[in-house]
DOTOR-514354 format. One line per field, with one value per residue: x, y, z of N, C-alpha, C in turn. Coordinates in nm, 4 decimals. Layout:
REM DOTOR-514354
nx = c(X/...)
ny = c(Y/...)
nz = c(Z/...)
cax = c(X/...)
cay = c(Y/...)
caz = c(Z/...)
cx = c(X/...)
cy = c(Y/...)
cz = c(Z/...)
REM end
This chain:
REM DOTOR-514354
nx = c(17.0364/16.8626/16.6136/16.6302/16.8294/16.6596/16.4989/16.6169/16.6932/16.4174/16.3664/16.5306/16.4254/16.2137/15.9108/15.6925/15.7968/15.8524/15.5929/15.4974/15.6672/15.5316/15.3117/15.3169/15.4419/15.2206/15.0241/15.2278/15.1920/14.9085/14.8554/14.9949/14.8279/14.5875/14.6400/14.7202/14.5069/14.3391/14.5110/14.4301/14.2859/13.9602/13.8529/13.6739/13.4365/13.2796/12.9289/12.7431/12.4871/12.2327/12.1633/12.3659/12.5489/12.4289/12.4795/12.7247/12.8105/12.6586/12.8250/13.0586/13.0583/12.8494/12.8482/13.0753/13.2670/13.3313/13.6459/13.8029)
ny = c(11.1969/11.3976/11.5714/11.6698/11.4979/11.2590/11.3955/11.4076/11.1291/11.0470/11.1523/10.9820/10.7813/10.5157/10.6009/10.3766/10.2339/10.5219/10.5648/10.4110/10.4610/10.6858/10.5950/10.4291/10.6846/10.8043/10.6623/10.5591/10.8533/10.9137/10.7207/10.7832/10.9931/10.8877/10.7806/11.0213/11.1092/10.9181/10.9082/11.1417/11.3412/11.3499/11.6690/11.6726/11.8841/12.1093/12.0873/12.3213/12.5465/12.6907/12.8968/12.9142/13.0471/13.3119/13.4539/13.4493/13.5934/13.8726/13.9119/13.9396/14.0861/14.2756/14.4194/14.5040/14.8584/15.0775/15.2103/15.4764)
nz = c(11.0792/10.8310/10.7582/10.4744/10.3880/10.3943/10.2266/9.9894/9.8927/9.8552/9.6094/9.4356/9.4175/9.2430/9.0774/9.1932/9.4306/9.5405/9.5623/9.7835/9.9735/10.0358/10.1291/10.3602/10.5192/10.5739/10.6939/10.9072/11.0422/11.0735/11.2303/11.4601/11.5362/11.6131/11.8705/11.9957/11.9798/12.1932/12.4284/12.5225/12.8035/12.9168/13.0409/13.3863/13.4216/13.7333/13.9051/13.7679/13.7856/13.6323/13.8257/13.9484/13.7467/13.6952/13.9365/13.9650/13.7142/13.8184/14.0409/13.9812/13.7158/13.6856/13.9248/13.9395/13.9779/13.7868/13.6620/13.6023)
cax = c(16.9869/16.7890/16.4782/16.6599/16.8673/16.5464/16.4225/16.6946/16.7152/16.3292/16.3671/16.6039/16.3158/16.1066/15.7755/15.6615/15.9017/15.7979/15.4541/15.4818/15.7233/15.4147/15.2136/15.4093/15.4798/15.1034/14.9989/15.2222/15.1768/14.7734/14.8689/15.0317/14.7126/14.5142/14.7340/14.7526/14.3173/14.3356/14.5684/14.3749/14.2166/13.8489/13.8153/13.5215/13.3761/13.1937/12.8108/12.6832/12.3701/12.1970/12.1514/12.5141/12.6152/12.3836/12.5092/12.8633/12.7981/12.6126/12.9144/13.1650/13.0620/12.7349/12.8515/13.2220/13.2850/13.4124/13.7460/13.7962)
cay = c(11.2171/11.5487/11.5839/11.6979/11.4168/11.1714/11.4282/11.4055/11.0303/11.0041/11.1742/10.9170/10.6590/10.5120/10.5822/10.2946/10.2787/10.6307/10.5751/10.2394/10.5199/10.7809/10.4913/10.3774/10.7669/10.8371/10.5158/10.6198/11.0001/10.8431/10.5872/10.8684/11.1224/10.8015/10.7844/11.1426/11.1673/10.8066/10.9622/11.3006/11.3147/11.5158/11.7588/11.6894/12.0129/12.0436/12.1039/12.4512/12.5706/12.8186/12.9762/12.9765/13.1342/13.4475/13.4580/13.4823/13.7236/13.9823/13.9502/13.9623/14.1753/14.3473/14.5109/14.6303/14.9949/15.0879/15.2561/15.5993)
caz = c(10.9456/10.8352/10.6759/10.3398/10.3963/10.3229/10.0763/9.8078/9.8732/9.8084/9.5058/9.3695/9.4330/9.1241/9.1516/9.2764/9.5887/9.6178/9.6332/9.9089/10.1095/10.1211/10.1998/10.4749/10.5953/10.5848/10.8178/11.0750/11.0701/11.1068/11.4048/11.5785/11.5879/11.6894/11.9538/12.0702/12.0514/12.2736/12.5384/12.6128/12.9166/12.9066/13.2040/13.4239/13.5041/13.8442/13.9010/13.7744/13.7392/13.6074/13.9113/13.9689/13.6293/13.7281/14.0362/13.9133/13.6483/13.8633/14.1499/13.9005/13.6219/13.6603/14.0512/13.9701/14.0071/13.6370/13.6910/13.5069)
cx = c(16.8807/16.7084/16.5215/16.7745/16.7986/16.5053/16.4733/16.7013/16.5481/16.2993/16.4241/16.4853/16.2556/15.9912/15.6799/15.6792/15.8881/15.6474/15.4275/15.5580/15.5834/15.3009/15.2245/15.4042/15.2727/15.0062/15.0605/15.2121/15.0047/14.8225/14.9057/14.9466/14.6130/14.5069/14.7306/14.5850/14.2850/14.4162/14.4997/14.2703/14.0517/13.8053/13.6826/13.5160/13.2871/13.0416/12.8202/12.5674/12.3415/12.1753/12.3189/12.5412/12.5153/12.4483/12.6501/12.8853/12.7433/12.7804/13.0487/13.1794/12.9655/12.7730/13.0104/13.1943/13.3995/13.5153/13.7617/13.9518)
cy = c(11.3272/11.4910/11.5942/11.5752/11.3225/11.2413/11.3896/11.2027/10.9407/11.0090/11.1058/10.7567/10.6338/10.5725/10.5330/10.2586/10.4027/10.6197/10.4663/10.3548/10.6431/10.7163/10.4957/10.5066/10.7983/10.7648/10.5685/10.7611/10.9477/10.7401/10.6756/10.9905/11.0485/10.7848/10.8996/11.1551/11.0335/10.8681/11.0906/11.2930/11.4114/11.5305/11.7540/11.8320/11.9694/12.1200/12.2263/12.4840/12.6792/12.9392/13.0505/13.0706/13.2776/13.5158/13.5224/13.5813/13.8467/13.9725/13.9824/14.1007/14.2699/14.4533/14.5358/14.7949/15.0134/15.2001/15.3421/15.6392)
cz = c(10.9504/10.7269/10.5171/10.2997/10.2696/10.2092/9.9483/9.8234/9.8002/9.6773/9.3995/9.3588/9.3210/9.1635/9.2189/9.4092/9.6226/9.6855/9.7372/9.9751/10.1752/10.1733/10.3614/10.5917/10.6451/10.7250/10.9342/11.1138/11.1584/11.2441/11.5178/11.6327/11.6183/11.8485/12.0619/12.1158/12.1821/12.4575/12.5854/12.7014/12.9445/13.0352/13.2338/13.4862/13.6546/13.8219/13.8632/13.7320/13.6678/13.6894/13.9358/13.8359/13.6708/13.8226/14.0306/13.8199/13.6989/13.9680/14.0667/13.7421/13.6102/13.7959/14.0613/13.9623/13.8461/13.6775/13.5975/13.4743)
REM end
Protein backbone atom coordinates (compact mmCIF):
# COMPACT_ATOMS: atom_id res chain seq x y z
CA UNK A 1 0.00 0.00 0.00
CA UNK A 2 1.32 3.64 -1.06
CA UNK A 3 1.12 6.70 0.65
CA UNK A 4 -1.61 8.01 -1.95
CA UNK A 5 -3.15 4.87 -1.40
CA UNK A 6 -4.00 6.03 2.45
CA UNK A 7 -4.38 9.55 1.17
CA UNK A 8 -7.50 9.18 -1.02
CA UNK A 9 -8.88 6.69 1.52
CA UNK A 10 -8.39 9.38 4.33
CA UNK A 11 -10.13 11.72 2.41
CA UNK A 12 -13.22 9.59 2.30
CA UNK A 13 -13.11 9.72 6.21
CA UNK A 14 -15.74 11.99 8.22
CA UNK A 15 -14.18 14.33 10.12
CA UNK A 16 -14.24 12.84 13.10
CA UNK A 17 -12.48 9.49 12.01
CA UNK A 18 -10.20 11.86 10.36
CA UNK A 19 -9.32 13.68 13.20
CA UNK A 20 -8.81 10.20 15.75
CA UNK A 21 -6.50 9.03 12.43
CA UNK A 22 -4.20 12.33 12.83
CA UNK A 23 -4.39 11.64 16.37
CA UNK A 24 -3.28 8.26 16.20
CA UNK A 25 -0.59 9.21 13.21
CA UNK A 26 0.79 12.05 15.37
CA UNK A 27 1.43 9.73 18.69
CA UNK A 28 3.38 7.42 16.80
CA UNK A 29 5.34 9.76 14.49
CA UNK A 30 6.07 11.31 18.49
CA UNK A 31 6.96 7.69 20.04
CA UNK A 32 9.29 7.17 17.23
CA UNK A 33 11.56 10.52 17.75
CA UNK A 34 11.40 9.52 21.53
CA UNK A 35 12.83 6.56 20.50
CA UNK A 36 15.49 7.70 18.09
CA UNK A 37 16.75 10.72 20.97
CA UNK A 38 16.74 7.46 23.67
CA UNK A 39 18.98 5.32 21.37
CA UNK A 40 21.83 7.95 20.52
CA UNK A 41 24.85 7.36 22.03
CA UNK A 42 26.86 10.84 23.22
CA UNK A 43 30.59 10.70 22.26
CA UNK A 44 32.92 10.99 25.16
CA UNK A 45 35.60 13.20 24.08
CA UNK A 46 39.08 12.65 25.70
CA UNK A 47 40.98 15.11 28.08
CA UNK A 48 42.04 18.47 26.39
CA UNK A 49 43.27 21.31 27.72
CA UNK A 50 43.93 24.46 27.03
CA UNK A 51 47.33 23.91 26.75
CA UNK A 52 46.72 21.27 24.27
CA UNK A 53 44.42 23.34 21.93
CA UNK A 54 47.46 25.94 21.57
CA UNK A 55 49.66 23.49 21.09
CA UNK A 56 47.72 22.02 18.23
CA UNK A 57 46.93 25.19 16.61
CA UNK A 58 50.52 26.56 16.48
CA UNK A 59 51.80 22.87 15.01
CA UNK A 60 49.08 22.71 12.77
CA UNK A 61 48.16 26.05 11.59
CA UNK A 62 50.29 28.85 12.78
CA UNK A 63 53.95 26.80 11.44
CA UNK A 64 52.77 25.51 7.87
CA UNK A 65 54.68 26.84 4.97
CA UNK A 66 51.73 28.57 2.84
CA UNK A 67 52.01 27.02 -0.59
CA UNK A 68 52.05 29.54 -3.60
Amino acid sequence: MTANDVYNVAKALSSEELTKLCNMLNSNVKNKKEVNKQTRKRIILPEFTKDDAIKYLIENHFSKKREA
